[in-house]
C-alpha positions as CSV (number, residue, x, y, z in Angstrom):
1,X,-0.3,14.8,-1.8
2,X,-0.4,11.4,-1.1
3,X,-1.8,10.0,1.9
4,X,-1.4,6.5,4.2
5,X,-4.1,4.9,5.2
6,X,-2.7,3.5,9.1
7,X,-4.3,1.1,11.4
8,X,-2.8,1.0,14.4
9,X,-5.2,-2.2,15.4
10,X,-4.0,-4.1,12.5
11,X,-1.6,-6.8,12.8
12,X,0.7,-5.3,10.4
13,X,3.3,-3.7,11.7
14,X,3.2,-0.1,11.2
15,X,6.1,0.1,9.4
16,X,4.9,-2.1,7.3
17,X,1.8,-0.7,6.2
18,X,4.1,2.0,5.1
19,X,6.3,0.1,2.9
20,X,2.9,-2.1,1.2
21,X,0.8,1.3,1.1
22,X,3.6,3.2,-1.0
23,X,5.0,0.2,-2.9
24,X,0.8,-0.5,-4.3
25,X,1.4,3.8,-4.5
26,X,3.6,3.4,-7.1
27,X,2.3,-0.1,-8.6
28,X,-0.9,1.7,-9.6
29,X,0.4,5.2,-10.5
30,X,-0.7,7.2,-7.6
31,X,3.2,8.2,-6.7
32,X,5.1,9.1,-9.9
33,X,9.0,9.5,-10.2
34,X,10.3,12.5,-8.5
35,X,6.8,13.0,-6.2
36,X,7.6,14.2,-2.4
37,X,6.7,11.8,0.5
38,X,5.9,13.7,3.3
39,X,8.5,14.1,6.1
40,X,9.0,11.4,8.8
41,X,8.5,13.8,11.1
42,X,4.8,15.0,9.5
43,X,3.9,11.3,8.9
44,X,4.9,10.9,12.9
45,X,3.0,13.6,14.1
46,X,0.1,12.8,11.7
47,X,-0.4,9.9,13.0
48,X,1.1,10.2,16.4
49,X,3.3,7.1,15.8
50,X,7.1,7.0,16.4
51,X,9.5,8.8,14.3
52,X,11.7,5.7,13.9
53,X,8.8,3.6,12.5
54,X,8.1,6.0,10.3
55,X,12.5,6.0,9.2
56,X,12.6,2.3,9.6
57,X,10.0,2.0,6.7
58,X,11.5,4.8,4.5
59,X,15.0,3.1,4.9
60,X,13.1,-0.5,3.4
61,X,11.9,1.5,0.5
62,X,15.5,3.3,-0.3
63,X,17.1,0.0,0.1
64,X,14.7,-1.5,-2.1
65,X,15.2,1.3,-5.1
66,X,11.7,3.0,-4.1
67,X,12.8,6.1,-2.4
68,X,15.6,8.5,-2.8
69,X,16.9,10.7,0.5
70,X,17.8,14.0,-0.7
71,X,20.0,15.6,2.7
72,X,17.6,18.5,4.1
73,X,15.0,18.0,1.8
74,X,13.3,14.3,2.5
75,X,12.2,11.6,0.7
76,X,11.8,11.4,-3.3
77,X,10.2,8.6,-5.1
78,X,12.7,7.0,-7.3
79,X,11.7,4.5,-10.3
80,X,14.0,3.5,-12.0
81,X,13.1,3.2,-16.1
82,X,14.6,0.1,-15.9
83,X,12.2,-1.3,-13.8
84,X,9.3,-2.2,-15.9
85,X,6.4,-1.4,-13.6
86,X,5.8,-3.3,-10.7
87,X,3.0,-6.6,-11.5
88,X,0.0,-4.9,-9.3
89,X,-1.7,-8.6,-8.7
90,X,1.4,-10.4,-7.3
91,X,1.6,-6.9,-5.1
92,X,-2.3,-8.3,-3.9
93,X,-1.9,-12.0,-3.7
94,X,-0.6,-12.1,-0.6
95,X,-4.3,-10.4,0.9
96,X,-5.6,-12.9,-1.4
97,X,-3.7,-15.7,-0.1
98,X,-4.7,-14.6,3.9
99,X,-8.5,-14.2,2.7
100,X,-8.3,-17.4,1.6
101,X,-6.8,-18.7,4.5
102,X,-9.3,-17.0,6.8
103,X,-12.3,-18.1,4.7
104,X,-11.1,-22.0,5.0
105,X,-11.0,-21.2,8.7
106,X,-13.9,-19.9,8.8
107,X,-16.1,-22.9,6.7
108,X,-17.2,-20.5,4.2
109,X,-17.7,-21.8,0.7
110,X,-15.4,-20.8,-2.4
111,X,-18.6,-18.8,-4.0
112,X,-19.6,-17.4,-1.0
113,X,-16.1,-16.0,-0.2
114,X,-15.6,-14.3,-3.9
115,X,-19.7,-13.2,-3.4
116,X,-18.0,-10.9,-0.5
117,X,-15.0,-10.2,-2.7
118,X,-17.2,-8.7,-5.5
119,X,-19.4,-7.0,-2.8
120,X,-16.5,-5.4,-0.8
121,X,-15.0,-4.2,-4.0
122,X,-18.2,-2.3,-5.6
123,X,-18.7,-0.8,-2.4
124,X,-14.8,0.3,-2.3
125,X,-15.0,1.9,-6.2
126,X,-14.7,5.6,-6.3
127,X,-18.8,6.2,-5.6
128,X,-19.6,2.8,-4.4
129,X,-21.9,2.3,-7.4
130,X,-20.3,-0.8,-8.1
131,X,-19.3,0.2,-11.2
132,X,-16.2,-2.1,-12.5
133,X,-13.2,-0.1,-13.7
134,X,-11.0,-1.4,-16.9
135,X,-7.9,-3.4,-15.7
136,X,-4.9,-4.1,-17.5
């Protein structure tokens, strides 16, 4: 079942971590049409956050065509055929555009910066062999 990844320290709201971690969910194919989110009551106690954060990000997603609410029985991801696929790198500029910022900030040099890009994302590849995977 699929699982969020929350950080309460972050700067991102909450409720927003929510609404970018199942939005990239179904960008990459991890959350298919018709998969179950867990409650907003599990996801609450899970991560012993309030209930309303948890509804307040569910409610962004079924306004935005992402979720369904099925009375009694939760929250079903909806994509529509229509839709195309969502572009998975404009869904990751915006962390590109604030690790850019913060490098600047910081002094460090353009090649040093995608050095630590390449780096981070060996170490994150299933394994952290650094093995590249094929992209699109």
């Amino acid at each position: 079942m699929f699982r969020l990844e929350l950080q309460p320290s972050s700067a991102t709201p909450l409720y927003r971590q929510i609404v970018e971690q199942v939005t990239r969910a179904v960008a990459a194919g991890a959350l298919h049409d018709g998969d179950d989110l867990p409650s907003v009551r599990a996801v609450a106690q899970d991560y012993v956050i309030n209930p309303m954060t948890v509804s307040k990000a569910y409610s962004l997603l079924e306004t935005q065509g992402l979720l369904e609410r099925r009375r009694g029985m939760g929250m079903r991801v909806r994509v529509p055929a229509t839709s195309g696929g969502t572009d998975r790198l404009a869904l990751l500029q915006p962390a590109l555009d604030h690790a850019a910022r913060v490098s600047r900030q910081l002094g460090i040099s353009a090649d040093d910066a995608l050095a630590a890009f390449q780096r981070t994302l060996a170490s994150s590849a299933p394994g952290g062999d650094g093995q590249e995977t094929p992209h699109e």
